[in-house]
N, C-alpha and C positions, 0 to 999 in steps of 0.2 A: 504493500500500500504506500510505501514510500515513507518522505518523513512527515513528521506531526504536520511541518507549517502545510503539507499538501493536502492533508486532509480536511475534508470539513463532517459535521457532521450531518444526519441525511433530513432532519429539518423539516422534511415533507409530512409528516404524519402526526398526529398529537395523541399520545399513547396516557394511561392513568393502570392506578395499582392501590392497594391497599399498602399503606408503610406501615404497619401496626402488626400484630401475630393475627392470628384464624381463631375465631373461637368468641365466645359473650366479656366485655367487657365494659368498665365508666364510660370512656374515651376509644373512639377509632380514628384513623386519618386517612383519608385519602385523596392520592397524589397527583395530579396533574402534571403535562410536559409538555410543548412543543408551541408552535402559533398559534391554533388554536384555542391554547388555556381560556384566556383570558374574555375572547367573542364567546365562549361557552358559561362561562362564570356570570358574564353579563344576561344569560337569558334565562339562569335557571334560579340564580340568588334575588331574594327580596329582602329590602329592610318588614319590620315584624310591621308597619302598617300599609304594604304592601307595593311601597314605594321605590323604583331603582335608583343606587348609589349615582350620583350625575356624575362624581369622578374615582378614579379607582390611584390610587397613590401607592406605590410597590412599599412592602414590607410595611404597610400597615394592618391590624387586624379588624377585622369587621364583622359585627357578631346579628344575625337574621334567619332567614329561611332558606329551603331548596324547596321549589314549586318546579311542576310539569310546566312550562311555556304553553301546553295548548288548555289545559282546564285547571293550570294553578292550585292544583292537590296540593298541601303541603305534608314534605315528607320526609323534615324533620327539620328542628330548629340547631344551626351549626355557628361556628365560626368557618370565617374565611380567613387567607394569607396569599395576597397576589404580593409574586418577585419577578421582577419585566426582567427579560432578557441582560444578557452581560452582568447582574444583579444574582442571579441565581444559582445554586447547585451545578444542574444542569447547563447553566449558559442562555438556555432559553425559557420565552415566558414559564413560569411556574405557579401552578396554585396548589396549596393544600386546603382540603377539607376537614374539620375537626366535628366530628357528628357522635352522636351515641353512639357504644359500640355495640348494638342489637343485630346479629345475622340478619335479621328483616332491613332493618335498615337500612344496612349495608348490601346485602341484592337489591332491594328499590334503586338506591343513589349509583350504583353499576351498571342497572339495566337503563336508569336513566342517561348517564354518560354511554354508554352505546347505543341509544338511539339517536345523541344526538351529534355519532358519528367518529367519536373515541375510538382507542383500539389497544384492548389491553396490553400492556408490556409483558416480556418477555422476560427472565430472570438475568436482574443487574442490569435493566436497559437503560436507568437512570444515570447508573457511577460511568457505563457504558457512554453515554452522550456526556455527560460531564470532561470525560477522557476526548473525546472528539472534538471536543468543545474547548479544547486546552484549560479547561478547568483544573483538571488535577492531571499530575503524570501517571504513565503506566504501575509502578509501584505502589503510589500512593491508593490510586482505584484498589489494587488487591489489598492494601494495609483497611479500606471500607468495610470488605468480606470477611477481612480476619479479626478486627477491631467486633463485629456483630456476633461473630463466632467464639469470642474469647471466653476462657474458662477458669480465668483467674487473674489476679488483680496485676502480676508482673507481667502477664502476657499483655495485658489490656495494654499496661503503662507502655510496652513495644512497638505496637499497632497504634497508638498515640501519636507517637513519636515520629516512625513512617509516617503516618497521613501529615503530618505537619510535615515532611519534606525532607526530615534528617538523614534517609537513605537516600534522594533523588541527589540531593546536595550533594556530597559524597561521592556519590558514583557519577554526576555528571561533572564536579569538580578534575577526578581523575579523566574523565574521559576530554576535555580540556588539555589537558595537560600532553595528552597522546596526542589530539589535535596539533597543539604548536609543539611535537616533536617532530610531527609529518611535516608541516608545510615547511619546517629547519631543510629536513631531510631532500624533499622534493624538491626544492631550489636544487641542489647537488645532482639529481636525475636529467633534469631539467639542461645543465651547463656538465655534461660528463667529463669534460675536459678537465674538467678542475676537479680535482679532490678531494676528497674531505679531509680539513685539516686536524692534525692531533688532538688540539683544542677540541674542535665542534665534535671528533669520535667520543674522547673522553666524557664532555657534556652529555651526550648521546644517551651515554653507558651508563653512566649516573643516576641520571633522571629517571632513566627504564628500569632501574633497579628499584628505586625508590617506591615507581608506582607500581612495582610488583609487591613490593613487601604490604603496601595498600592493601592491594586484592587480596591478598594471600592472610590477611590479616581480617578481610571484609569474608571472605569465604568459610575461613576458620569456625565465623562465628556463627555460622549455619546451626550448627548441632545442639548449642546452648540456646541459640532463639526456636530450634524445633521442640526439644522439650517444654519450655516455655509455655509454647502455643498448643503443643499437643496433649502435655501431661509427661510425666515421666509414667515409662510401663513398668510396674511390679507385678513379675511373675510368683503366683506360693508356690511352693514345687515341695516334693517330699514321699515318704513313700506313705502307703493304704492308713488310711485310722491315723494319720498323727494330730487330728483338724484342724488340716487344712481349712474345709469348708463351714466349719464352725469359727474360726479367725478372720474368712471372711464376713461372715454375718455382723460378729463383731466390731469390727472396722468400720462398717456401712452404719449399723446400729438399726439393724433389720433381717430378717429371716429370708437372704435371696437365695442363697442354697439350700438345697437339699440335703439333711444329717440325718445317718443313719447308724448302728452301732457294728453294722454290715460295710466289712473293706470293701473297697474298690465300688462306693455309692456314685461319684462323680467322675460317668466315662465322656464328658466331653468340657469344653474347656465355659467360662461362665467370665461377663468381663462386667465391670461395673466403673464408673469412676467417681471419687471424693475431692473435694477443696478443703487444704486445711494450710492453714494462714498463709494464704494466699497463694498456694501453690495446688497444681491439681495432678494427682494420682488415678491412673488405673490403674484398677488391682484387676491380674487375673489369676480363677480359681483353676485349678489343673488336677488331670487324673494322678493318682498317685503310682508311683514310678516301681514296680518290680517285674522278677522276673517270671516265677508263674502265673501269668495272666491268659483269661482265655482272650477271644478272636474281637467283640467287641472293646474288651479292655487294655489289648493291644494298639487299637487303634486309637484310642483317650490318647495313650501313653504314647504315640507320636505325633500325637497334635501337641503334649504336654512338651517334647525336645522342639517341635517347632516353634513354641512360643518360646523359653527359652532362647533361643536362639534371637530372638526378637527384644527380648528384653531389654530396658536400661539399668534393671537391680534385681537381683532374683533373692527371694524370700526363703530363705530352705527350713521347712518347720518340723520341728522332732517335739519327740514325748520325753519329759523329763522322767518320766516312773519308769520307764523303759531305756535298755544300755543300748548304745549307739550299735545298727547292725552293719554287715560289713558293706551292704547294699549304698547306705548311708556315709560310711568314712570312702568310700570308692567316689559318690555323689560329688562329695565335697570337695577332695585332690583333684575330682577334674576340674571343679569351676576355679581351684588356685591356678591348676597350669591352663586354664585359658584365659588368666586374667580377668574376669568377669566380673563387674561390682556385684558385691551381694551380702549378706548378711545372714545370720541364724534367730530364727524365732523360736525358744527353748516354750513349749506348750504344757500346760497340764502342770503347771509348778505348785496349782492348791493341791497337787496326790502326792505330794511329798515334804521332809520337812525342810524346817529354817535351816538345817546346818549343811541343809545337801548343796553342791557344788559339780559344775559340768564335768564330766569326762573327758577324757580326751577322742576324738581330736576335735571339741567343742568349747574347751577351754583355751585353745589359743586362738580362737575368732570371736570377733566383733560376734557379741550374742544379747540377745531381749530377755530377761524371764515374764512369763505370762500365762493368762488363766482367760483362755477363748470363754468360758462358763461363768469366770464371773466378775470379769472384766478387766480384776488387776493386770496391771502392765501394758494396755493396750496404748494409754494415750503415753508411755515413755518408748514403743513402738514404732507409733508418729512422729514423736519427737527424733528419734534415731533416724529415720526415713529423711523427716526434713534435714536433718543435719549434713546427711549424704549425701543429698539432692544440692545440696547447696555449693559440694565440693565440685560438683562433675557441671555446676553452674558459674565456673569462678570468669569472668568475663576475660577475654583475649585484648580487651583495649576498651578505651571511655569509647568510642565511636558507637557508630549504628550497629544492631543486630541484625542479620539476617535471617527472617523466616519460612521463607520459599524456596522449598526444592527448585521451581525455574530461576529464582537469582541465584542460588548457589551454583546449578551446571552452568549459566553465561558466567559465573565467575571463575569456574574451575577451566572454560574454554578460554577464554581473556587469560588469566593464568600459564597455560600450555601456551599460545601464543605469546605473548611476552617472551617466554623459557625459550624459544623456539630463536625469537628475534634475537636476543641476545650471545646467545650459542651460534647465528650464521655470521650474524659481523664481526664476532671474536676469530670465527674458521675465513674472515677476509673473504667469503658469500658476496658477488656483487650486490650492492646497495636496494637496486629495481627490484631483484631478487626477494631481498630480506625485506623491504617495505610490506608484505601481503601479508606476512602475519602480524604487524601491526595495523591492519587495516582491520583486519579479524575481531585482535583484540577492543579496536574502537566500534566495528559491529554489535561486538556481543556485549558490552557495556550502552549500548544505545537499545539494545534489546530488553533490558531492566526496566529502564526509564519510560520506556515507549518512543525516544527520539528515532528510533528504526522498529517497522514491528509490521506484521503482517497477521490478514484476514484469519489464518489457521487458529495463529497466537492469540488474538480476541475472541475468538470462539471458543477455545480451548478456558481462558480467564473467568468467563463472564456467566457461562453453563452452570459456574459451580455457584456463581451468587444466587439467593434469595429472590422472590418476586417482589415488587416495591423499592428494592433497591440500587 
């Protein structure tokens, strides 16, 4: 599609949505967009003695009716908010409607905006025209989706941050910088004659180094903004009867598992997630891990290694009334030689006494003692969790976080570029030559922002937002 300033947006249609959730509430809103707003707004709003506003003033609020224009039903008493174009969100005219939020209502006041030739939006059509509209850049629009999707209060503070511009700045800062090392460069292309002198290589080499450690430092921080946004994953894992699914119960502070005094009760995996000071957990429950298992319990138990595998901290839970079996100390050595964060929840500590003390080899790990049944030790659990969480959260730099898989791969391809460009002019690679992977790099940093971006890439964005917004 080329770049931003070529785009326009398509302006021809005037589309509306509910901005509000589904379902009975105080308050609904519903959104208006395009040229049309505003001629529609004038024919179906009345003041309450039946009289129309002679002038409509952007970003005032106006409080009256909606009436049918052919027999003046009224069909409900709302506020209004016209924002005239360049004014608005979107760029273009805008209204909202703030009416009760009565399902009745709200089918009348929709079936009334499509008769009078509206056309419901499509999900994210709003942040969608806003982005076309050079309203917001391409980041920014997904920091809209992730900010509404957020599940905890450090994520939220992320997707803040992006929509305010901290990642577009940032990465189109860098992408500047690549900028005037091309046009340096392309003089030299341009006059081959002349070559580039030690000076302008050295500057060269510098600079490109500099904005690599950038990237390489903006990329990094992928992992810390995906848990963030996503939750960290705790997997319980452990073997039949240690409860497991009773530790989850506990944790949630409700009965989502199934507990039975029968091993091997949970043969598929069970995922739930919690916020606890300001951070969000899923917890998944998992089959318990042995060896004679029949055919369906087999199968628990390799969804149980695939999650596992997936995790960010695995939970391994034993019975304290019970000596560690060898299934268990086997468990354990292998999440030391795979590195794996994880932790021990020692269970069942009200079936035995005060002087008891772990075994080995559960005395020299990080272990909880606890009582899934009657709750001792769960909130010193959480607290152990969060302390964890917080280690594997320590930030790579004050700058922006990244929380999108598609900015971290343009980052990690800008990256490889870079690597690339610096290793051909080191190998004395004609110049013409080596210029194309920094073109790349300033591609794929323009791919972020939206300064470079195509039709796939907006459809691909814009599918995963919400209707309304």
């Amino acid at each position: 599609m080329g770049t931003a300033a070529e785009r326009q947006a398509s302006g021809d249609e005037t589309i509306f949505a509910r901005a509000t959730a589904a379902g009975e509430g105080a308050v609904a809103i519903l959104r208006l967009s395009g040229p049309g707003a505003l001629s529609v707004l004038r024919r179906i709003f009345r003041h309450r003695d039946g009289t129309s506003p002679r002038r409509w003033k952007s970003h005032r609020v106006r409080v009256g009716q909606i009436r049918t224009p052919d027999t003046s039903t009224i069909l409900d008493e709302v506020m209004v908010l016209h924002m005239e174009a360049g004014r608005s969100f979107t760029g273009e005219d805008l209204v909202e409607i703030h009416c009760h939020g009565s399902p009745a209502v709200l089918r009348s006041l929709e079936e009334l905006l499509r008769r009078e030739g509206l056309r419901p939006a499509g999900p994210g059509e709003f942040t969608r025209r806003a982005f076309l509209s050079g309203r917001v850049s391409l980041d920014e629009a997904e920091a809209v989706n992730d900010l509404v999707r957020s599940r905890s209060e450090e994520a939220a503070l992320i997707h803040v941050n992006n929509l305010g511009g901290v990642l577009k700045d940032r990465v189109t800062e860098l992408r500047s910088r690549l900028l005037s090392l091309l046009a340096l460069l392309e003089a030299n292309v341009d006059f081959p004659e002349d070559e580039v002198d030690p000076a302008t290589h050295d500057r060269v080499t510098t600079e490109t180094r500099l904005i690599l450690s950038a990237v390489a430092d903006l990329a990094a921080s992928y992992e810390r903004g995906r848990i963030l946004r996503d939750g960290i994953r705790v997997v319980l894992a452990g073997r039949p009867n240690v409860g497991k699914s009773s530790l989850m119960n506990a944790l949630l502070q409700y009965e989502r598992c199934i507990v039975t005094d029968v091993p091997g009760t949970t043969r598929d995996t069970i995922e739930e997630s919690l916020a606890y000071r300001g951070l969000n957990f899923t917890f998944i429950d998992t089959a318990g891990l042995r060896v004679d298992a029949g055919p369906v319990e087999r199968e628990g138990i390799q969804r149980t290694r695939d999650e596992l595998t997936r995790a960010d901290l695995i939970v391994t839970v034993v019975d304290a009334s019970c000596s560690p079996t060898e299934e268990e100390t086997s468990f354990l050595d292998d999440l030391d030689e795979r590195l794996r964060p994880h932790m021990v929840a020692v269970n069942k500590c009200d079936l035995v006494t005060s002087s008891w003390r772990p075994q080995e080899p559960l005395a020299r790990r990080k272990h909880v003692c606890l009582s899934a049944l009657s709750g001792e030790g769960i909130e010193g659990l959480l607290e152990a969790l969060e302390s964890r969480t917080k280690t594997l959260l320590v930030p790579i730099s004050d700058g922006p976080i990244v929380v999108a898989a598609r900015h971290r791969d343009c980052l990690s391809r800008a990256l490889s570029s870079l690597e690339e460009f610096l290793q051909s002019i080191g190998n004395g690679i004609p110049l013409d030559m080596s210029l194309i992977d920094l073109y790349e790099a300033v591609k794929q940093l323009g791919l972020i922002t939206g300064a470079i971006v195509t039709e796939d890439i907006l459809e691909e964005i814009f599918r995963r937002f919400c209707i309304g917004k």
